[in-house]
VMD Tcl script that draws the C-alpha trace (Angstrom):
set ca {
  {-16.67 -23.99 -31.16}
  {-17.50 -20.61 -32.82}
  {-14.49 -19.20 -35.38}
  {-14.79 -16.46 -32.41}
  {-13.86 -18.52 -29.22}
  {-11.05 -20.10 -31.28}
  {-9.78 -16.38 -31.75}
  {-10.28 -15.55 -27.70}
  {-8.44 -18.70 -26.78}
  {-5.69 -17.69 -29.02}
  {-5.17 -14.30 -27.70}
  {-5.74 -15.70 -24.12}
  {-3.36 -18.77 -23.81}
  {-0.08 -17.42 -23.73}
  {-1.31 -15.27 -21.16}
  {-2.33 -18.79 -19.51}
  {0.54 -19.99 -19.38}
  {2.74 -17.50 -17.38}
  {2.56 -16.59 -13.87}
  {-0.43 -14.94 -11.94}
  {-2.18 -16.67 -14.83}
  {-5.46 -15.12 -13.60}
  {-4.75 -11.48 -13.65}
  {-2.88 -11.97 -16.67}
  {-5.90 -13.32 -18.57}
  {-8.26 -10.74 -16.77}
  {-5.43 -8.59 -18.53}
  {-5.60 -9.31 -21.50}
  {-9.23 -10.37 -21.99}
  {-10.03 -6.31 -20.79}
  {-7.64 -4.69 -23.73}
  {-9.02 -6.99 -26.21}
  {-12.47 -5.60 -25.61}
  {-10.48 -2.03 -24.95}
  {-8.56 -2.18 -28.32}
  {-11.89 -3.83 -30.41}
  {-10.18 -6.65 -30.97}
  {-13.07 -8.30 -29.52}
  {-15.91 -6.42 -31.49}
  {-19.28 -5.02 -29.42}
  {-21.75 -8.02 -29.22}
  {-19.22 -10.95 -29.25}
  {-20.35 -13.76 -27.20}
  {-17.47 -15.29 -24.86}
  {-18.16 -18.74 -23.88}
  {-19.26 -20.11 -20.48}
  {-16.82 -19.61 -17.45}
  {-16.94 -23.58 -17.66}
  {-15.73 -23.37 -21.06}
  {-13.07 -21.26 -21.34}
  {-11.70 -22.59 -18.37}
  {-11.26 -26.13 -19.83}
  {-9.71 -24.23 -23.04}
  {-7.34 -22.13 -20.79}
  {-6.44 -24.76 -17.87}
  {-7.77 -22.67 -15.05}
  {-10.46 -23.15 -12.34}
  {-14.37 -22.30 -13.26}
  {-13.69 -20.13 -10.06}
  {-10.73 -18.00 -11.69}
  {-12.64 -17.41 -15.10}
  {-15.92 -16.79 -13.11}
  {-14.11 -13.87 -10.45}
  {-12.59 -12.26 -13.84}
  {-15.82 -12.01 -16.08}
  {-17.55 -10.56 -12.57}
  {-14.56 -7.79 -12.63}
  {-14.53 -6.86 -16.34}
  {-18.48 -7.00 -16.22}
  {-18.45 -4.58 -13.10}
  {-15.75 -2.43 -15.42}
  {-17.93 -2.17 -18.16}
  {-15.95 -4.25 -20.25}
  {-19.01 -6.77 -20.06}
  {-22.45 -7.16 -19.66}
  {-23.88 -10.49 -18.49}
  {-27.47 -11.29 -18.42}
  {-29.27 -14.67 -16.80}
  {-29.81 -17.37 -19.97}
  {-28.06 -15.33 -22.25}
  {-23.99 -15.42 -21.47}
  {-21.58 -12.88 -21.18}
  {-21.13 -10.64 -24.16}
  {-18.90 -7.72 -24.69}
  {-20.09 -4.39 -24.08}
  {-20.28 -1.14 -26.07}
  {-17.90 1.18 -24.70}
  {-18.39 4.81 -24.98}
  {-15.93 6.68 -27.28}
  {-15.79 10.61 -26.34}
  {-17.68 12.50 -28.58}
  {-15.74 14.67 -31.84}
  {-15.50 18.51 -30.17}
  {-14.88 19.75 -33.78}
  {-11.89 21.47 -32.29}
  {-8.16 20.76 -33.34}
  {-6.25 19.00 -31.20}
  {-4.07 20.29 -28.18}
  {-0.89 21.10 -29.43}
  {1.88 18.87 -27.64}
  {4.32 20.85 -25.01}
  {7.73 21.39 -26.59}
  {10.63 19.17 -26.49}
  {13.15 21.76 -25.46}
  {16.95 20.84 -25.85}
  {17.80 22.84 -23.13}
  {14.88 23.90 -20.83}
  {16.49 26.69 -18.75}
  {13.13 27.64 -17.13}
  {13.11 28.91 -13.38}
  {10.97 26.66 -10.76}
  {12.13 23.52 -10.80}
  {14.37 21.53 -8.73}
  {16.53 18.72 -8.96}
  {13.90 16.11 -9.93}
  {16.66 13.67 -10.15}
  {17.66 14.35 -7.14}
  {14.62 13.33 -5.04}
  {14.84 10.84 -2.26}
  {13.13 7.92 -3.83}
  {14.52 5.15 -1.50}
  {14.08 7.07 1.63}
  {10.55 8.62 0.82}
  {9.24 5.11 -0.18}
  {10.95 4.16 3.12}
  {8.72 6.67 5.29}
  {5.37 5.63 3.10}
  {6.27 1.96 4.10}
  {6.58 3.26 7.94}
  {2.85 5.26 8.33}
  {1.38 2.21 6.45}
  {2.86 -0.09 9.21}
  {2.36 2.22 11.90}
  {-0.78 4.09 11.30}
  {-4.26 2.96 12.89}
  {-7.04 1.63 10.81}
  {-9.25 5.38 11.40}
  {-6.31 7.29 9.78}
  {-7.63 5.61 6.16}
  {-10.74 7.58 6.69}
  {-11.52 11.19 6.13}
  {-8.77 13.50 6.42}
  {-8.52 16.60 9.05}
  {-9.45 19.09 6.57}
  {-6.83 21.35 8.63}
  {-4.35 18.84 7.88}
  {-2.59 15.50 9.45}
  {-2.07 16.87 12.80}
  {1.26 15.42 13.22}
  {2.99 17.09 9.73}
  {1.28 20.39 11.46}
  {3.42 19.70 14.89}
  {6.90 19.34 12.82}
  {5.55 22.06 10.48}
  {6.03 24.11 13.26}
  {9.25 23.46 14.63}
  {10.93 22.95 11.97}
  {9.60 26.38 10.73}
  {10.57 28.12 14.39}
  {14.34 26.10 13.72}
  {15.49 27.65 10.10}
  {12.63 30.60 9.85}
  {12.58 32.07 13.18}
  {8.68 31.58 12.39}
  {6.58 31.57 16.21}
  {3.62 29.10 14.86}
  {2.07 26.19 16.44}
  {-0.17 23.18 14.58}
  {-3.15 25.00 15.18}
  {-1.91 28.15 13.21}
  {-1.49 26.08 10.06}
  {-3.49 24.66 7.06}
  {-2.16 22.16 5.00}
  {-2.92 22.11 1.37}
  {-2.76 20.83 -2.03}
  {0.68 23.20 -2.99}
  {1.56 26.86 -2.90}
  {-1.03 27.10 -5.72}
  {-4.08 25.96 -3.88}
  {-3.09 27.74 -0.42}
  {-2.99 31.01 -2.89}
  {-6.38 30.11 -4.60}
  {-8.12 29.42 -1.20}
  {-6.75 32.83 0.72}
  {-7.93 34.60 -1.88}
  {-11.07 33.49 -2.47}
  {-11.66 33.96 1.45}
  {-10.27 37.72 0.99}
  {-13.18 37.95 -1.99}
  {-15.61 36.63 0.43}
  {-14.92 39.37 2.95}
  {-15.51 42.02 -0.23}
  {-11.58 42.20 -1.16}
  {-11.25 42.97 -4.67}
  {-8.14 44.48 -5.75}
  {-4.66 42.81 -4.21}
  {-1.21 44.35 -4.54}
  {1.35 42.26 -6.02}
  {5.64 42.82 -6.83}
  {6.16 43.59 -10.35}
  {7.51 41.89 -11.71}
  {6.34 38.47 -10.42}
  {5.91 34.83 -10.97}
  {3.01 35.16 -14.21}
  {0.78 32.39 -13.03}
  {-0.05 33.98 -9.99}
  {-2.30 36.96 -11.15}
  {-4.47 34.47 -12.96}
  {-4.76 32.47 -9.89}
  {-5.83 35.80 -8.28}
  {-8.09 36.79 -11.35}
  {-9.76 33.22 -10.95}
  {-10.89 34.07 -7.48}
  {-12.10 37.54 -8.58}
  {-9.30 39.77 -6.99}
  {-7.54 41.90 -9.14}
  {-3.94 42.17 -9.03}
  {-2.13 45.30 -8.99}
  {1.45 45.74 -9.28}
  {3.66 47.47 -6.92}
  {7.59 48.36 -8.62}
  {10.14 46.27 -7.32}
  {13.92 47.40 -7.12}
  {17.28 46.55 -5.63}
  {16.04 46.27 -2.16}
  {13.22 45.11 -3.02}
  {9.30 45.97 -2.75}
  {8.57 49.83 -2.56}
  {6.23 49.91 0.80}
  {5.85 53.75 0.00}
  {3.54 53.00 -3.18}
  {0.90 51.02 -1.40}
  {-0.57 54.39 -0.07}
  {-1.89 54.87 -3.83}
  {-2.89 51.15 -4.29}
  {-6.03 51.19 -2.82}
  {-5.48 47.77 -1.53}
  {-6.27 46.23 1.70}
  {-3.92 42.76 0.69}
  {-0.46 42.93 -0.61}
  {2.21 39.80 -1.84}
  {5.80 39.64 -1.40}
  {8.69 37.18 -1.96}
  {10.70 38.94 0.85}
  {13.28 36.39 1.20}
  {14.33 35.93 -2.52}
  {12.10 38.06 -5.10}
  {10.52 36.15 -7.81}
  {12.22 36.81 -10.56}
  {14.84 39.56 -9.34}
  {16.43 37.70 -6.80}
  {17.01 40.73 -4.19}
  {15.76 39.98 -0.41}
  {13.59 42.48 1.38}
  {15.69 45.07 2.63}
  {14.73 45.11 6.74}
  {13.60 49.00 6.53}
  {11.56 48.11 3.91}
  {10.24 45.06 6.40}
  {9.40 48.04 8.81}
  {8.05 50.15 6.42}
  {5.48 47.48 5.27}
  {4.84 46.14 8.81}
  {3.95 49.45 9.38}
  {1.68 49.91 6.37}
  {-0.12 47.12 7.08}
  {-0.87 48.23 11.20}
  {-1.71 51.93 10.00}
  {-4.14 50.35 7.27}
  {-5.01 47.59 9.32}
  {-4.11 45.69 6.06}
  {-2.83 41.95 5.42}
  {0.97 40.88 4.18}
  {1.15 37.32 2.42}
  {4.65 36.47 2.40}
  {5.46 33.76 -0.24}
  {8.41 31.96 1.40}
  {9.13 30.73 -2.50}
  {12.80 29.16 -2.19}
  {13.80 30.81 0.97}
  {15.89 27.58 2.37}
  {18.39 27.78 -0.56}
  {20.61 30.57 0.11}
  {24.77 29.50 -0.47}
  {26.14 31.98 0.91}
  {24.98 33.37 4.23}
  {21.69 32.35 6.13}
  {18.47 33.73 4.89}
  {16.80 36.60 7.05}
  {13.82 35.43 9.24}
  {10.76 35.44 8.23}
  {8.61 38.43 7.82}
  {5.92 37.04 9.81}
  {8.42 36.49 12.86}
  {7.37 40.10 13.36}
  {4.23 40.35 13.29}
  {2.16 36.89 13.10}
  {-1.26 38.82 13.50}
  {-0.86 41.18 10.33}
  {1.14 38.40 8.00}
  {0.19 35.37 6.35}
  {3.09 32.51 5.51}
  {2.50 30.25 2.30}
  {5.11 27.32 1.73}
  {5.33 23.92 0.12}
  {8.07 21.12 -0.54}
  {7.73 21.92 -4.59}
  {11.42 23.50 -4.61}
  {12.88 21.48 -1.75}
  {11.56 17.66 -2.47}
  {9.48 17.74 -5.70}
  {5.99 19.48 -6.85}
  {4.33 16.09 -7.63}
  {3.91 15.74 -3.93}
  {1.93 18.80 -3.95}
  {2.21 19.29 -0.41}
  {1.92 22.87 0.52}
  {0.75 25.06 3.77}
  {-0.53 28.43 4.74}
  {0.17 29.48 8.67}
  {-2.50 31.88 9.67}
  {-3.79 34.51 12.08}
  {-6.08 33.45 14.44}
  {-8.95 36.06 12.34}
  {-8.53 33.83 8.93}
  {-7.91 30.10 10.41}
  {-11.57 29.17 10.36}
  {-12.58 30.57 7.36}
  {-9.65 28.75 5.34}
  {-10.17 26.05 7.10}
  {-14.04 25.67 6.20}
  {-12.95 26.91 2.53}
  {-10.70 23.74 2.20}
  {-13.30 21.46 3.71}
  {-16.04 22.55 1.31}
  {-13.08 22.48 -1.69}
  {-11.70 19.07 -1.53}
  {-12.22 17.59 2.35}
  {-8.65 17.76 3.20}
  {-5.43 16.69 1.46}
  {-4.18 12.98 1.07}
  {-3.08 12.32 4.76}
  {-0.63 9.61 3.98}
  {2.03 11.33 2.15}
  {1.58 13.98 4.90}
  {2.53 11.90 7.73}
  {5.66 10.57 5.42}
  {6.63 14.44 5.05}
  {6.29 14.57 9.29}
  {8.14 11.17 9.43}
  {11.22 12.66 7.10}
  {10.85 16.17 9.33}
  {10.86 13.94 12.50}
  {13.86 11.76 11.38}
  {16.11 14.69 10.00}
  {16.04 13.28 6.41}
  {14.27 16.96 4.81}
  {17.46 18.36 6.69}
  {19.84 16.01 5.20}
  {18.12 16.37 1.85}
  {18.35 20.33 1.75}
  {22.24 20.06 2.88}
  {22.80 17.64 -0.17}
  {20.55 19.70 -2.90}
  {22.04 23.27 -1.50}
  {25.90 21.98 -2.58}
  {24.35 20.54 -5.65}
  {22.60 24.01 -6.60}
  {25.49 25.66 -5.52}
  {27.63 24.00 -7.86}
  {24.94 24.36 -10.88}
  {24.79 27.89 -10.29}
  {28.98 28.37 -10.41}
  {28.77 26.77 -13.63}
  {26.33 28.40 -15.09}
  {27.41 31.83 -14.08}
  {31.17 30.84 -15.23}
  {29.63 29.75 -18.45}
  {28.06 33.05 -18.96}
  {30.93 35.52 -18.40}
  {33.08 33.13 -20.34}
  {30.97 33.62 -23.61}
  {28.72 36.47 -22.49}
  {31.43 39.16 -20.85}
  {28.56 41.95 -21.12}
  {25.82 39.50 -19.28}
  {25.62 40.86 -15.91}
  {23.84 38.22 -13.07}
  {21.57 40.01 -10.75}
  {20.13 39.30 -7.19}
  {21.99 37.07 -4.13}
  {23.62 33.74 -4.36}
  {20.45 31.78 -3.56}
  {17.12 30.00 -5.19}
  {16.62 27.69 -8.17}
  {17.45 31.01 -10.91}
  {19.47 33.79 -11.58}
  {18.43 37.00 -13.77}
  {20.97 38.21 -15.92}
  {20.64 41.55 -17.08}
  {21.33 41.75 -20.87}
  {23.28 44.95 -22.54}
  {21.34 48.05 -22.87}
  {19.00 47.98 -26.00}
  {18.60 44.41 -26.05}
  {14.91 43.47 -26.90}
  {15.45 40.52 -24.27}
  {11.61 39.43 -25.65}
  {13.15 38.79 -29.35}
  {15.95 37.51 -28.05}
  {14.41 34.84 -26.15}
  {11.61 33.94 -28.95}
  {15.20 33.13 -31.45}
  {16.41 30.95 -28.42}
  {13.21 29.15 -28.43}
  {13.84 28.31 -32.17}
  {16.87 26.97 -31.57}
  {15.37 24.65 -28.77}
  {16.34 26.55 -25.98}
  {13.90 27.54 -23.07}
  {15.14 30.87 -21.63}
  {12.42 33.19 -20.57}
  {12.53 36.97 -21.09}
  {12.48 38.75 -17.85}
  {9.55 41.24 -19.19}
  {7.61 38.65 -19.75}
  {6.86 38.59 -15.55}
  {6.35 41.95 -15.63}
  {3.82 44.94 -16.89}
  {5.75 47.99 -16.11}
  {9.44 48.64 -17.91}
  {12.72 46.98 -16.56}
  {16.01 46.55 -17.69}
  {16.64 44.00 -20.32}
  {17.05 40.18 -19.06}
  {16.74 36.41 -18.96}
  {15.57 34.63 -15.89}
  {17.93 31.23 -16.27}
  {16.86 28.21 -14.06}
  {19.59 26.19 -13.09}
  {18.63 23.68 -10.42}
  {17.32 21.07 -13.07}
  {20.46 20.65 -15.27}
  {23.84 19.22 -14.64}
  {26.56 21.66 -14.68}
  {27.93 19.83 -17.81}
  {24.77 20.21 -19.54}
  {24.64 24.25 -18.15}
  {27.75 25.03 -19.87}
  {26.48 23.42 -23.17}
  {23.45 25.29 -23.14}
  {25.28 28.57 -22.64}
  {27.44 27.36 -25.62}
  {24.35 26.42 -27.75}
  {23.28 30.48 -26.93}
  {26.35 31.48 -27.89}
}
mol new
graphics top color blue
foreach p $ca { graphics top sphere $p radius 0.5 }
foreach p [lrange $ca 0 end-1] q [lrange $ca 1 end] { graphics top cylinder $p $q radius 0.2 }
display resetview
């Protein structure tokens, strides 16, 4: 026996001798060869071999040199054994490396939820249900419209808490907010769209999503009620984006006259509204206002997703259409990806179905609530002059900063000190008052009031 096998069978044994001894040895045989423990070249002994070293069946050693083999890990030829393959190490780009993400010690960002507070037990609870319930033809090639039952609850539970008149066939289901954004407006670009008005300030990702698809954004001011409808007329824009329920980053809902006045713009122009629902279902302190697209379902596209609600890992979003744009989004997400993942879909319908998303929002909305009071108390405690803006609802709250405050400065010396706060001009390109946009929704109230003492 070669100095070499006597070095495989000591790094395979103990992996012998456990349980699942098979896999295990697979296991370990594969990051050998992975880590070059085992160099390029070596020659492992006969399945008959190693077997006898390693007290398992010929059949065992013979199924796991077939798997690493059809891996890569090996390379097997007739008469001359099994060897171990050259892997292929990516070549040197000559460029330095990415630099890591931050480690913030207080990440105050806006956007994200709860993670914490996602329904692991019951979501694995509604996977385990489609897997045991759905037929054999639902592992094949998804409805690139969407799983046609999430579509169904889509829509009730839409016409239940957003007044929203839709049925399944009016929506699109699709990979997040992000790609229902990406693949309206490449359609609009298609039909020779290439300017798109947008609130400013707003969310900064989204006019590079726009850019990307070759529209270019162009901002419309946004003030205490809102949108200004009355500026569109000098926008030259046939497309236009609001957050009507709870403006990203402001925080001010869509004043109804300005609802009319922009319904209005878009008949006279015969022009398109995309309303980004954004975090519409957390409002703690009255109900939200319906939908804008309650009032007009042929002149306003809806975009939502579970990202603030459940989690954006799930990356479950939707677009409800008029009948004029259905088929063209429709054969834009076919040719883009086939369709979404239909399992987790028909969990989301089973948790819709069941009441659980219901039961879920009712549970984060006190939690939020209760981040928000804290945060907020925190802030006039040790910031008297800190003024929040917008209604009691969403993820965030803007918090307008004294007059003459260079909120950008201010938020680059919070960074140094580990703490994420975001200026608010950094979402916007014209001139605004002086402010932070705080998210709350990730952090315990505890850990709120010491990052308001860590500003401090």
């Amino acid at each position: 026996m070669g100095t070499e096998w006597t070095t495989l069978r000591e790094l395979l044994l103990p992996a012998a001798t456990g349980g699942r001894r098979g896999k295990a040895v697979e296991s370990a045989l594969r990051e050998a060869v992975r880590s070059g423990v085992l160099a390029a070249g070596t020659r492992l002994p006969s399945s008959r071999d190693l077997a006898g070293q390693l007290g398992l069946s010929r059949g065992t050693i013979t199924a796991l040199y077939e798997q690493l083999v059809a891996e890569g890990y090996l390379l097997s030829k007739h008469g001359s054994g099994t060897t171990v393959a050259t892997l292929d190490q990516p070549e040197p780009s000559g460029q330095a490396a990415e630099e890591p993400a931050p480690t913030w010690e207080f990440d105050l960002r806006p956007g994200l939820p709860a993670l914490s507070a996602f329904p692991r037990a019951e979501w694995l609870s509604y996977e385990r249900e489609v897997l045991a319930a759905e037929p054999d033809r639902a592992l094949g090639y998804p409805d690139p419209a969407g799983h046609p039952g999430l579509r169904a609850e889509l829509a009730s539970y839409l016409g239940r808490v957003r007044a929203l008149p839709a049925t399944a066939g009016d929506i699109v289901i699709t990979n997040g907010a992000a790609e229902a954004l990406s693949l309206l407006a490449k359609t609009l670009h298609a039909r020779g769209q290439r300017r798109i008005a947008v609130e400013d300030p707003s969310h900064r990702g989204q006019a590079e999503l726009l850019a990307a698809q070759g529209l270019r954004p162009i901002g419309i001011p946004v003030d205490d009620h809102g949108i200004q409808p009355d500026l569109l007329s000098t926008s030259d824009c046939a497309t236009v984006m609001t957050t009507a329920a709870h403006q990203f980053p402001l925080g001010v809902p869509l004043d109804p006259e300005r609802r009319r006045a922009l319904l209005a713009w878009a008949r006279e122009t015969d022009g398109l509204i995309v309303e980004d629902d954004y975090d519409a279902e957390h409002r703690y302190d009255r109900p939200a206002l319906g939908a804008v697209r309650a009032l007009d379902p042929d002149r306003v596209v809806y975009l939502g997703s579970v990202s603030k609600v459940l989690a954006p890992a799930l990356r479950i979003g939707w677009l409800v259409l008029p009948p004029d744009l259905r088929q063209e989004i429709v054969a834009a997400k076919y040719t883009h990806d086939l369709g979404c993942a239909p399992l987790p879909q028909a969990a989301l319908a089973r948790m819709l179905r069941s009441g659980g998303y219901d039961r879920h929002l009712r549970r984060t909305r006190r939690l939020y609530r209760q981040r928000r009071d804290a945060l907020l108390d925190a802030l006039s405690s040790r910031f008297p002059g800190w003024r929040p803006i917008g209604i009691a609802a969403g993820l965030h709250v803007v918090v307008r900063l004294p007059d003459g405050t260079n909120d950008v400065q201010l938020s680059r010396e919070l960074a140094g000190r580990g703490i994420n706060a975001p200026s608010l001009a950094s979402y916007a390109t014209g001139r605004l008052f002086p402010g932070l946009v705080l998210g709350y929704a990730a952090l315990t109230p505890d850990r709120l009031r010491a990052a308001v003492d860590a500003m401090a």
